[in-house]
C-alpha positions as CSV (number, residue, x, y, z in Angstrom):
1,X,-23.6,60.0,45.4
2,X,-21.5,63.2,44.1
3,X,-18.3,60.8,43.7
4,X,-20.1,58.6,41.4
5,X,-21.6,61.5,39.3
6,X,-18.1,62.8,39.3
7,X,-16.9,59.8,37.7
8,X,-19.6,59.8,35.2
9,X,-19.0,63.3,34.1
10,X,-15.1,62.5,34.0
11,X,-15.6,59.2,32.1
12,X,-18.0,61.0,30.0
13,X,-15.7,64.0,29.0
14,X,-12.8,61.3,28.2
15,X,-14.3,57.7,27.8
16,X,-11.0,56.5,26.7
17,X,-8.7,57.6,30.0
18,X,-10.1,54.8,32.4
19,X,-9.1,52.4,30.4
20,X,-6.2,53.0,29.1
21,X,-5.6,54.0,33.3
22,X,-6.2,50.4,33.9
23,X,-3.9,48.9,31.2
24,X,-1.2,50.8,32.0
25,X,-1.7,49.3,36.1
26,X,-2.6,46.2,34.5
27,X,0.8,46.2,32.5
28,X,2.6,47.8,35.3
29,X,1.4,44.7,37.4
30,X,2.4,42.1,34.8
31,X,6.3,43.5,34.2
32,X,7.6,41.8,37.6
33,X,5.6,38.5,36.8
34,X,6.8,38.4,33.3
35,X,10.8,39.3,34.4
36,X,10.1,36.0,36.5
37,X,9.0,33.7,33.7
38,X,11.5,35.2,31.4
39,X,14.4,34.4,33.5
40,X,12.9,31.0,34.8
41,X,12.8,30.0,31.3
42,X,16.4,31.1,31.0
43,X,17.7,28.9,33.8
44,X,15.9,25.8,32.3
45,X,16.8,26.2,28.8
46,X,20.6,26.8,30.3
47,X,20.0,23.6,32.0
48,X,18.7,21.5,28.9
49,X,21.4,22.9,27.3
50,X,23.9,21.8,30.3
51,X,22.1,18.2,30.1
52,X,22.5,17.9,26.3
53,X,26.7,18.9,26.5
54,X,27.1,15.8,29.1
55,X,24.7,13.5,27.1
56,X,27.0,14.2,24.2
57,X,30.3,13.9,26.4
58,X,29.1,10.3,27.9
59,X,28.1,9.5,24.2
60,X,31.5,10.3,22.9
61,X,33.1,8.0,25.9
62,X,30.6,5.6,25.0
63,X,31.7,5.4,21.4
64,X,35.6,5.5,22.3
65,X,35.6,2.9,24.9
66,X,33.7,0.9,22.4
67,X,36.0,1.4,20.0
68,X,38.9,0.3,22.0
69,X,37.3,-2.9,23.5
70,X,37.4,-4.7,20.1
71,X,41.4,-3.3,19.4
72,X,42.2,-4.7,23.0
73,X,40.2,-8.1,23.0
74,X,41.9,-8.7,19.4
75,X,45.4,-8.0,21.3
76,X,44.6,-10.7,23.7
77,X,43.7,-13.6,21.4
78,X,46.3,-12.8,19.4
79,X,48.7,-13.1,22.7
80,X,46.8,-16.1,23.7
């Protein structure tokens, strides 16, 4: 009973310091957690970004080879 009217009396001289206490273990608690999600967005935007370069690569081959085909079928009819 004399811890809780401690309390009181300390809450009542400084209302504020409890809670600003618990956001700053609150906060504490959420650094780790966030550092996570910050770095697991990281790796999947670095892979979109991986995904989107070889899209573009097999694009560009795409394009090329189709490019050629039509040169080369032309050589052959014309050797034919």
């Amino acid at each position: 009973m004399a811890d809780k009217t401690a309390n009181a009396d300390r809450f009542a001289r400084n209302p504020q310091g409890g809670i600003t206490a618990a956001t700053a273990i609150g906060m504490n608690a959420l650094k780790p957690i966030m550092n996570f999600q910050i770095s697991m967005l990281r790796m999947w935007a670095d892979s979109i970004e991986r995904f989107a370069g070889n899209y573009d690569k097999g694009l560009e081959e795409t394009t090329i080879s189709g490019d050629e085909q039509p040169d080369e079928r032309s050589g052959k009819e014309r050797a034919a």
